[in-house]
C-alpha positions in Angstrom: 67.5 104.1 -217.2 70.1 102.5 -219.8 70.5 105.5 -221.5 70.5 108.3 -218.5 73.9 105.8 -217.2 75.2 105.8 -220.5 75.3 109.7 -220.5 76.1 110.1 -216.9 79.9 110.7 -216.9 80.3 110.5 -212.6 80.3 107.3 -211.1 77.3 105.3 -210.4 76.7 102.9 -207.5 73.4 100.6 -208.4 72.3 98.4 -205.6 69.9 94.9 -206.1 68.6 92.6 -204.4 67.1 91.0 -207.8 70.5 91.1 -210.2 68.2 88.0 -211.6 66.2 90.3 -212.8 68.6 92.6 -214.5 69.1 92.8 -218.3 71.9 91.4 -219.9 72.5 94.5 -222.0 72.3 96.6 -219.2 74.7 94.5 -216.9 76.9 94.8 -220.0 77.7 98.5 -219.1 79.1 97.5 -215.5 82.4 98.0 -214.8 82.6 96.2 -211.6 79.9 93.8 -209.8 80.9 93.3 -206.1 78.4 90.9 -204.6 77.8 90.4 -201.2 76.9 87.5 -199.9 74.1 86.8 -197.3 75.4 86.4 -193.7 75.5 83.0 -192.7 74.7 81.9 -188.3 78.2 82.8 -187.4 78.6 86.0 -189.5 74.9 87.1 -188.0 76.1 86.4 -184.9 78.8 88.4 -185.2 76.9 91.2 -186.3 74.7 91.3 -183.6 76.8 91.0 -181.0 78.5 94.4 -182.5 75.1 95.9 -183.8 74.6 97.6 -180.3 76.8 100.5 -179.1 78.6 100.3 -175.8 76.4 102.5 -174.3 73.2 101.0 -175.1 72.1 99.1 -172.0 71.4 95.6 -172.8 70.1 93.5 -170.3 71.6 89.7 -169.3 68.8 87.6 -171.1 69.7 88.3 -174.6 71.0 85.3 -176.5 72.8 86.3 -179.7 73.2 82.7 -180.6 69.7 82.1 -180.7 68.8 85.0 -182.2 71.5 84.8 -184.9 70.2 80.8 -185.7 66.3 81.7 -186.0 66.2 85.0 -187.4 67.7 84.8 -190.9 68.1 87.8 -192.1 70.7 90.3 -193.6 73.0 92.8 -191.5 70.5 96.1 -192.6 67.5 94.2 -190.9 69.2 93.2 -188.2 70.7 97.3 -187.3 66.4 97.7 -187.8 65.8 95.3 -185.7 68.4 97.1 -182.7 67.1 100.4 -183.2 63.5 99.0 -183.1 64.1 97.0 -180.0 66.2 100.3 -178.6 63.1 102.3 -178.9 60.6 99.6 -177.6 63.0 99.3 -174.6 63.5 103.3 -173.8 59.5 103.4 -174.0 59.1 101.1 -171.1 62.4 102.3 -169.4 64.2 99.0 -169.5 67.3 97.7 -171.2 67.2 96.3 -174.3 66.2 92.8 -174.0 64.8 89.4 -175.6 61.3 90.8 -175.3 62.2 93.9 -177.6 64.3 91.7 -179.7 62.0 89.7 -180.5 59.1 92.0 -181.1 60.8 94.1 -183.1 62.1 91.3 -185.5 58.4 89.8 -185.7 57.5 93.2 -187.2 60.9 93.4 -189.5 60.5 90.0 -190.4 56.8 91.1 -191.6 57.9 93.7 -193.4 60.2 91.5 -195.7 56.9 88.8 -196.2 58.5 86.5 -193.4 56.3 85.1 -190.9 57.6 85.0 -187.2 55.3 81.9 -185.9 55.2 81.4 -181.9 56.7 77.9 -182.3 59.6 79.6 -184.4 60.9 81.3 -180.6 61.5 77.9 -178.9 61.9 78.8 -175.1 61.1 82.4 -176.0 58.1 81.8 -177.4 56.2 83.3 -174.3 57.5 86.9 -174.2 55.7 88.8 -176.9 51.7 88.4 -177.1 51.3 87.0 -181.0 48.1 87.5 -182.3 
C-alpha cells in the first residue's frame, strides 16, 4: 500500500479508526492528519437532536438527553441508528420513537462488539423484548 501512495500523484484521503496501528514510515508520507475527536454527551446530543429531518415524524416520548448519555457512540452510528429506527417505525406505521430508538441502537451497538444490557435503559428498559 506504501508504495501504490507513493506513486499515486492525486490526492488521497485515508481514514482510521486504528492510527495506533499505523506505521511510522508510512505516517511519514502524510501531509496533513486532521483528527476528529469522539463526540462527547453534549456534542451527541446535539447530533441527534439534528440527525432526523423535519419531515420525519417523531413522536413526543423520545429523550435525546437520555439517549445521548447511555448510548456512546460516534455521529456515523448514531445517523444508523435514525435510519434503522426510521425503518422499524414505517414498518409498524408509527412515528419514530424510543421503542425504535432503542432497538435499533441494541443491534448497532452489537455490531460495534458493545453490549446493550436491559439494566443499561433505566426507565426504558421495558420497551424492547431482550433476549
Amino acid at each position: 500500500m506504501l508504495q501504490k501512495i507513493e506513486e499515486y500523484e492525486g490526492v488521497s484521503i485515508l481514514a482510521t479508526n486504528f492510527i495506533q496501528n499505523i506505521d511510522e514510515a508510512f505516517m511519514r508520507r502524510f501531509n496533513f492528519i486532521i483528527e476528529f475527536p469522539f463526540p462527547d454527551k453534549q456534542c451527541r446530543e446535539k447530533i441527534w437532536r439534528s440527525i432526523f429531518p423535519v419531515e420525519a415524524p417523531l413522536g413526543d416520548d423520545i429523550d435525546f438527553e437520555f439517549i445521548a448519555s447511555k448510548f456512546e457512540i460516534a455521529g456515523g452510528n448514531i445517523k444508523n441508528i435514525a435510519v434503522s429506527s426510521a425503518f422499524l417505525a414505517a414498518d409498524a406505521a408509527e412515528p419514530i420513537g424510543m421503542k425504535h430508538i432503542v432497538a435499533a441502537a441494541k443491534y448497532e451497538l452489537n455490531k460495534i462488539g458493545k453490549l446493550l444490557l436491559k439494566e443499561d435503559l433505566g426507565e426504558y428498559n421495558n420497551i424492547i423484548i431482550f433476549e
